[in-house]
C-alpha positions as CSV (number, residue, x, y, z in Angstrom):
1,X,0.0,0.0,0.0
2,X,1.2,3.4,-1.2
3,X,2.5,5.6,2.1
4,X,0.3,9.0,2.0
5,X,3.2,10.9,1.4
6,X,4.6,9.2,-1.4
7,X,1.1,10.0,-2.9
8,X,0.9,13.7,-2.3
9,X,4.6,13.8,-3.4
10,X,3.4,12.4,-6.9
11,X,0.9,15.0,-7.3
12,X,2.8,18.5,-6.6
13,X,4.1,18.4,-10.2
14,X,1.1,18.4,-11.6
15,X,-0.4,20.6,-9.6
16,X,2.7,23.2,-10.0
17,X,2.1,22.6,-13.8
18,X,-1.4,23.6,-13.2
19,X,-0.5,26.6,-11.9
20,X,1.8,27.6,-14.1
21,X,-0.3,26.7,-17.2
22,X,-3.0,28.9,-15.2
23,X,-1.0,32.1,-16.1
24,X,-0.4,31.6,-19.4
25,X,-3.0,33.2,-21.9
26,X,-3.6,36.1,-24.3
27,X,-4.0,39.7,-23.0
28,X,-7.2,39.8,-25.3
29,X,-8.3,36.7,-24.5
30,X,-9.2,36.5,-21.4
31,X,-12.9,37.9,-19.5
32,X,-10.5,39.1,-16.2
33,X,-9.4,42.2,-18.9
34,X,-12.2,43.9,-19.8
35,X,-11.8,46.7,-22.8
36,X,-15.6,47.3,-23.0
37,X,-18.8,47.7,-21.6
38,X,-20.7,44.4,-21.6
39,X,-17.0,43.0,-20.4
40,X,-16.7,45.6,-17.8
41,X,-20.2,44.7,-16.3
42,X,-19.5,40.9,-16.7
43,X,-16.2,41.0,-14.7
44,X,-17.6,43.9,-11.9
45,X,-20.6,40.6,-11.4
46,X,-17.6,38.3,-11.4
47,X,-15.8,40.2,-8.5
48,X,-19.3,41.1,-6.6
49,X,-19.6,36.9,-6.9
50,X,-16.1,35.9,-5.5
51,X,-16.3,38.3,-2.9
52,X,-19.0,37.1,-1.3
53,X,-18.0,33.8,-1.2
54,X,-14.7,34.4,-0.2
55,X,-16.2,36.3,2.8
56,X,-18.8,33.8,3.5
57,X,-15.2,31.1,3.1
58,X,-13.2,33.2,6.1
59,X,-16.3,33.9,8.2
60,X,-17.1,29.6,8.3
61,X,-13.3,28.8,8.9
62,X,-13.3,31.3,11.2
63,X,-15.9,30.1,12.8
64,X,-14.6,26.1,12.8
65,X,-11.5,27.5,13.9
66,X,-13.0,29.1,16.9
67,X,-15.1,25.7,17.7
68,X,-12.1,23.3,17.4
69,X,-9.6,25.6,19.4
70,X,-12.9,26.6,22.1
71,X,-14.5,23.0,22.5
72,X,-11.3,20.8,22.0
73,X,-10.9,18.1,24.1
74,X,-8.5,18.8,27.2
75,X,-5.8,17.2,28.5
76,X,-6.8,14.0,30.6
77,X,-10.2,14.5,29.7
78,X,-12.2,10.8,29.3
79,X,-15.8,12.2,29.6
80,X,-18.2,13.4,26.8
81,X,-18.3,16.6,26.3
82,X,-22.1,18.1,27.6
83,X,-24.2,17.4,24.0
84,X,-26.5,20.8,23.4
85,X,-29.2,21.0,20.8
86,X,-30.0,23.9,18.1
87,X,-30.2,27.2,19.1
88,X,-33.4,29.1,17.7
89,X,-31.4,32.3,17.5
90,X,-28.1,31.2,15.5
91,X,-30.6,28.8,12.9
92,X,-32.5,31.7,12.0
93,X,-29.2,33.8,11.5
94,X,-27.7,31.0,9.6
95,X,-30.9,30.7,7.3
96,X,-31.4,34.3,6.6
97,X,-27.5,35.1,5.7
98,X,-27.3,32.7,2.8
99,X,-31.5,34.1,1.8
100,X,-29.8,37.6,1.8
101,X,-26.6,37.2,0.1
102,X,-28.3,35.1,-3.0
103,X,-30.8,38.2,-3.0
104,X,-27.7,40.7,-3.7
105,X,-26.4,38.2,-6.4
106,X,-29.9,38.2,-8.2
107,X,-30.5,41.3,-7.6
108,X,-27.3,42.2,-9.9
109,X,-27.2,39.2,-11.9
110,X,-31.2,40.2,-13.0
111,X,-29.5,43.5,-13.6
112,X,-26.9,42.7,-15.9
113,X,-28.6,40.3,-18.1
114,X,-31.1,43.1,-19.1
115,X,-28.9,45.5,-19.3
116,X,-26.5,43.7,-21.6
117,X,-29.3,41.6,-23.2
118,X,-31.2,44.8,-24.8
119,X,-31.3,44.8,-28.5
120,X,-29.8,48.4,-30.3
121,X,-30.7,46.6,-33.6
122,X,-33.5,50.1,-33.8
123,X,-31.3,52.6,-32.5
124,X,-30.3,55.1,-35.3
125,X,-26.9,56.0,-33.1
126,X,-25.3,52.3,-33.3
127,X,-23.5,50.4,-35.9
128,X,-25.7,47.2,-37.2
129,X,-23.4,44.2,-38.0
130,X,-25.0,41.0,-39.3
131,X,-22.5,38.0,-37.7
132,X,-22.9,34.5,-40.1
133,X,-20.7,31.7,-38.7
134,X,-19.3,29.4,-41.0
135,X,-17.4,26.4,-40.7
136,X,-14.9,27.6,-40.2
137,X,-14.8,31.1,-40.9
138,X,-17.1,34.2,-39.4
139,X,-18.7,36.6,-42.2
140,X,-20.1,40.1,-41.3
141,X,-22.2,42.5,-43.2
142,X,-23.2,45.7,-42.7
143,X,-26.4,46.6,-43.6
144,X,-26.8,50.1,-43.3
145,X,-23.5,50.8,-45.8
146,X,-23.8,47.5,-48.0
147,X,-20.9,46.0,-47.6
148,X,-19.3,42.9,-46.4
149,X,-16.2,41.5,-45.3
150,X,-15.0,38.3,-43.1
151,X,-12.7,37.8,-40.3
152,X,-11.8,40.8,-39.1
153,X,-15.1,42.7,-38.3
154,X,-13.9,46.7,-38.4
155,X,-15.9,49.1,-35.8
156,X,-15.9,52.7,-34.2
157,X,-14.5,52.9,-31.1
158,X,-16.9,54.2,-28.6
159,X,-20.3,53.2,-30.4
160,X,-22.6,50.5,-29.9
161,X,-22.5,47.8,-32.5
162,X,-25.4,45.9,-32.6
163,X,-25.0,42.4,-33.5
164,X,-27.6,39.8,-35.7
165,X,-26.0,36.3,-35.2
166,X,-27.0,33.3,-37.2
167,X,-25.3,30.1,-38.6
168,X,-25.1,28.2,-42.5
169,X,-24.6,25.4,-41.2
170,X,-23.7,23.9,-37.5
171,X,-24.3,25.6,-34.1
172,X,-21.3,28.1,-33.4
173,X,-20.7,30.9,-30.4
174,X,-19.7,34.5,-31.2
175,X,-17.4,35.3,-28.5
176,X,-14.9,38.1,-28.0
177,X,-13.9,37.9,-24.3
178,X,-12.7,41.0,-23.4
179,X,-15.8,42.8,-25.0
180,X,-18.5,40.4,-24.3
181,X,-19.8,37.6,-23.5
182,X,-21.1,34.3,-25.4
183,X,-24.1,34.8,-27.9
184,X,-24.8,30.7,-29.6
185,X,-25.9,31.2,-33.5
186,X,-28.4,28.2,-33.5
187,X,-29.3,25.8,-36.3
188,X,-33.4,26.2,-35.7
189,X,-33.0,29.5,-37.7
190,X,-33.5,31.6,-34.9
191,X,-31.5,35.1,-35.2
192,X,-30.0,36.0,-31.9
193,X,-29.4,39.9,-30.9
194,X,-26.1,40.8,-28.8
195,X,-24.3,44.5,-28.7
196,X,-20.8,45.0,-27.8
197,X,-18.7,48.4,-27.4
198,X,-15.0,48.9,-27.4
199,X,-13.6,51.6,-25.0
200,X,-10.3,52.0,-26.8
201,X,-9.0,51.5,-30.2
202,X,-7.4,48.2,-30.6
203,X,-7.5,44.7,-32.2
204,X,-9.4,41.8,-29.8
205,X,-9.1,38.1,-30.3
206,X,-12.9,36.4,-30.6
207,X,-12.9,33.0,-31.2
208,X,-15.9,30.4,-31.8
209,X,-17.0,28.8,-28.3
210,X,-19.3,26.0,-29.0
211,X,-17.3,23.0,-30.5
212,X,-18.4,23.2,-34.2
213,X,-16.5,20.5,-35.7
214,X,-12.4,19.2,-36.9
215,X,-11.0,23.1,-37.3
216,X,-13.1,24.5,-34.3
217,X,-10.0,25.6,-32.3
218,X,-8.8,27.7,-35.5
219,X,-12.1,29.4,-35.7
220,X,-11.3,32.7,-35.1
221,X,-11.9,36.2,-35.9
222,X,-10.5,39.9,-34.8
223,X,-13.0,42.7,-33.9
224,X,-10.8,46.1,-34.9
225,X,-11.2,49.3,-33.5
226,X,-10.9,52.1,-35.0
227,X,-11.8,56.0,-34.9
228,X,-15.1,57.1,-36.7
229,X,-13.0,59.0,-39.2
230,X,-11.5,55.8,-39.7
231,X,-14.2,53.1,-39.8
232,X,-15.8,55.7,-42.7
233,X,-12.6,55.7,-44.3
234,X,-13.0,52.0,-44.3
235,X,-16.5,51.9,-45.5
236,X,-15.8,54.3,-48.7
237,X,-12.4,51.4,-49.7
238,X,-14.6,48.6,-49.2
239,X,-16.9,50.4,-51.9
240,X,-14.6,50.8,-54.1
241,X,-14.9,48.8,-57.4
242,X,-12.2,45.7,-57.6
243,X,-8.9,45.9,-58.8
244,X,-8.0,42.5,-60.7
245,X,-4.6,41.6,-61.3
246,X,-2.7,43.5,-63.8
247,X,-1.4,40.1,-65.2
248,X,-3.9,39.1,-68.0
249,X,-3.8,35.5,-67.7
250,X,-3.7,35.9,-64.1
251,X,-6.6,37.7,-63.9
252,X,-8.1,35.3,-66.1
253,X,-7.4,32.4,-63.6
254,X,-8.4,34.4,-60.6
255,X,-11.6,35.5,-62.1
256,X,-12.6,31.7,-63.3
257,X,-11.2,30.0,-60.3
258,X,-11.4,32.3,-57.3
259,X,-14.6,34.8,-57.9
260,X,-17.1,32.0,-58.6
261,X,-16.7,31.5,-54.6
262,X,-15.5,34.7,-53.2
263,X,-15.7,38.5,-54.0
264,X,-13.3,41.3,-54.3
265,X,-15.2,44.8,-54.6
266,X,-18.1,44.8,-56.5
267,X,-16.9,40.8,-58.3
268,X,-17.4,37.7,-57.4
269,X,-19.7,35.5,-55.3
270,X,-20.5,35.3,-51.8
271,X,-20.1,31.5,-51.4
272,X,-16.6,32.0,-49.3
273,X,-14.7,34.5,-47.7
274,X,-15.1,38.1,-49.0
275,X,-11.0,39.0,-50.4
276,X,-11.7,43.0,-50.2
277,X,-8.9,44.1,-48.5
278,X,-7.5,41.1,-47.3
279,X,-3.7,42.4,-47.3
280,X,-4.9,44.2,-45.1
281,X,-6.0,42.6,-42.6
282,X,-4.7,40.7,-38.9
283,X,-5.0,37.4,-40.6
284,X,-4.8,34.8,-43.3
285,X,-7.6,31.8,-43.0
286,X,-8.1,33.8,-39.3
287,X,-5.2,31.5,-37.7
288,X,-1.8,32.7,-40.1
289,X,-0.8,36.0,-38.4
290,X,0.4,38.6,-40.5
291,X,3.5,40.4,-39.4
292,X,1.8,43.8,-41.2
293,X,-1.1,43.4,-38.4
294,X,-1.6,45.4,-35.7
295,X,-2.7,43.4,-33.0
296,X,0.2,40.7,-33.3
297,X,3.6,41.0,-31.9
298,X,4.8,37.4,-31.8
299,X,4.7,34.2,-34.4
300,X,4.4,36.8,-37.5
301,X,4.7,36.1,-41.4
302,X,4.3,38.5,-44.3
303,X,0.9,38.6,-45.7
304,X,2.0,37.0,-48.9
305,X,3.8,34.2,-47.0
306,X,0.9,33.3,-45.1
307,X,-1.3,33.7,-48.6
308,X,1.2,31.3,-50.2
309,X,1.1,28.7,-47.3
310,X,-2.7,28.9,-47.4
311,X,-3.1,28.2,-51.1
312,X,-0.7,25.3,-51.6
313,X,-2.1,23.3,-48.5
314,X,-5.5,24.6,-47.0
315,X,-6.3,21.7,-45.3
316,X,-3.3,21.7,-43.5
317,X,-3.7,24.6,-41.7
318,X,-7.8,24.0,-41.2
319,X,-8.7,20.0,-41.5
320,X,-12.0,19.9,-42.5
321,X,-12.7,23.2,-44.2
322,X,-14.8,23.5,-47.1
323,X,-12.4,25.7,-49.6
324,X,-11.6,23.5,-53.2
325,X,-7.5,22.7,-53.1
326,X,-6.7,25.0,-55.6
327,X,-3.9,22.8,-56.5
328,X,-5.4,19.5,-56.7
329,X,-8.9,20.6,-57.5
330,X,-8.5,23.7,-59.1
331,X,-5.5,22.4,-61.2
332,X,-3.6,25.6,-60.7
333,X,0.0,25.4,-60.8
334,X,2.4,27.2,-57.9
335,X,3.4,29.8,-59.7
336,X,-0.6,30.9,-60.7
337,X,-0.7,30.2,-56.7
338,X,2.1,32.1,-56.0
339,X,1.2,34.9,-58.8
340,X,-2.9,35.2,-56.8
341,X,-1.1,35.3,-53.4
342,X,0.8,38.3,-54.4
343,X,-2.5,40.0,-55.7
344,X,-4.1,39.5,-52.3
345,X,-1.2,40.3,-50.5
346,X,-0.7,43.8,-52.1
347,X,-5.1,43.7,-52.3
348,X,-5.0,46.5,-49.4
349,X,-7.2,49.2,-48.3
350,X,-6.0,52.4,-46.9
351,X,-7.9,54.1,-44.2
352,X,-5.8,54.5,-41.2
């Protein structure tokens, strides 16, 4: 039989893993550093909620401390301690604390949820984003200006944006933790309603938090914010017609093989990914960091590196994803691949 010891010994590298593992994480990843105002509520219900247990955890040890030290048994002590029943007094207290403290959290909780639940989708001041999750890719349109673009969802910093969330295909979660919260685009057709607001201009990591299928951990997405004078800037490139390759026979291949599934300005279809832009964006296939982006500082490629890796081997980088090979289903060649990725590389859109 294993000595206790030799048990607990066996476990304290684990648990120092644990611990250490515990600290690892993205600065905008993580619900404990808010940057807006759903967040901000969120983590002030999180705090109110530890709080109060932590309190309630130092008043009961407290308490069993008291009663062990108080009651103990003394030295050369061999009868049984006098037994004595409930006290009337001390059950009521110990019945109404716990009915009180669940009151507060309610109270707040009931608070929050309708406060952070109301739908802006109506209110001529905010910025209406419809959200389609894909697998495995996010597409958002904006209504009010007529465009559409996918991964990187652009916004003004300091205005609501009032979110429509649906899926094509599978169940998904939109979730962007240090704005807000997890909104679920269900398969029944139902069209959910969320709102989030970004305090500061900056570039935060969302990511899909319902598991969706092979590539759901590489399901992710950037929300972008920007000023006003920026996010119009933004609108009016995203308007602009498309600029094909100058390369004839190029173009020709990109217009055949690409644009039948995805767009570029006022071209193509909206079966995949919408390309406006895409040089300028955080990410390739969302997962591929660009070292041009501003929200990445570590684990960087060039755009066109990333485009390239992307081409030649999608399923590589996203096992299960719907995009045609465009090598071994398209037939193109690697330098057509390689010509395309250069298009979408230097495919940017100035408005910063």
């Amino acid at each position: 039989m294993m000595k206790p010891w030799k048990g607990i010994k066996r476990l304290l590298p684990l648990l120092a893993m644990s611990l250490l593992l515990s600290a690892c994480g993205r600065e905008d990843l993580s619900v404990l550093r808010p940057q807006g105002t759903v967040a901000q509520g969120q983590f002030d219900l999180i705090i109110l909620s530890i709080s109060i247990m932590v309190v309630v955890m130092l008043v009961v040890f407290a308490i069993a401390a008291y009663v062990w030290i108080r009651f103990r048994r003394k030295p050369g002590q061999q009868d049984v301690p006098k037994q004595v029943e409930g006290n009337f007094k001390l059950e009521v207290v110990w019945t109404a604390i716990p009915l009180v403290l669940v009151l507060i959290l309610g109270v707040f909780t009931v608070q929050k949820i309708f406060a952070y639940g109301e739908d802006y989708w109506n209110d001529k001041n905010a910025v209406r984003v419809q959200v389609t999750a894909h697998l495995f890719w996010w597409e958002f349109s904006y209504p009010d200006y007529g465009i559409t673009t996918a991964q990187d969802m652009i916004i003004p910093t300091g205005k609501k944006i009032a979110l429509e969330l649906k899926t094509a295909d599978v169940l998904h979660s939109f979730w962007v933790p240090s704005l807000a919260g997890k909104t679920d685009t269900n398969t029944d057709g139902t069209v959910n309603k969320a709102w989030i607001e970004a305090e500061q201009e900056g570039v935060y990591l969302g990511k899909c938090a319902e598991l969706c299928g092979q590539s759901h951990a590489f399901m992710e997405f950037k929300v972008k914010s920007v000023s006003e004078e920026s996010f119009n800037a933004w609108v009016e490139s995203m308007k602009a017609p498309a600029v094909l390759p100058e390369d004839p026979a190029v173009a020709e291949v990109f217009r055949t093989q690409c644009l039948s599934c995805h767009a570029v300005g006022d071209q193509g279809g909206p079966i995949g990914p919408n390309l406006t832009g895409i040089g300028s964006r955080e990410t390739v296939a969302s997962i591929l960091l660009n070292s041009e982006g501003s929200g990445n500082a570590v684990d960087t490629r060039p755009v066109q590196e990333n485009m390239e890796a992307w081409l030649k081997d999608p399923q590589k980088w996203k096992p299960g994803n719907r995009m045609p090979d465009p090598k071994e289903d398209l037939g193109l060649t690697d330098a057509e691949i390689e010509a395309i990725a250069k298009y979408l590389a230097d495919y940017k859109l100035s408005y910063e």
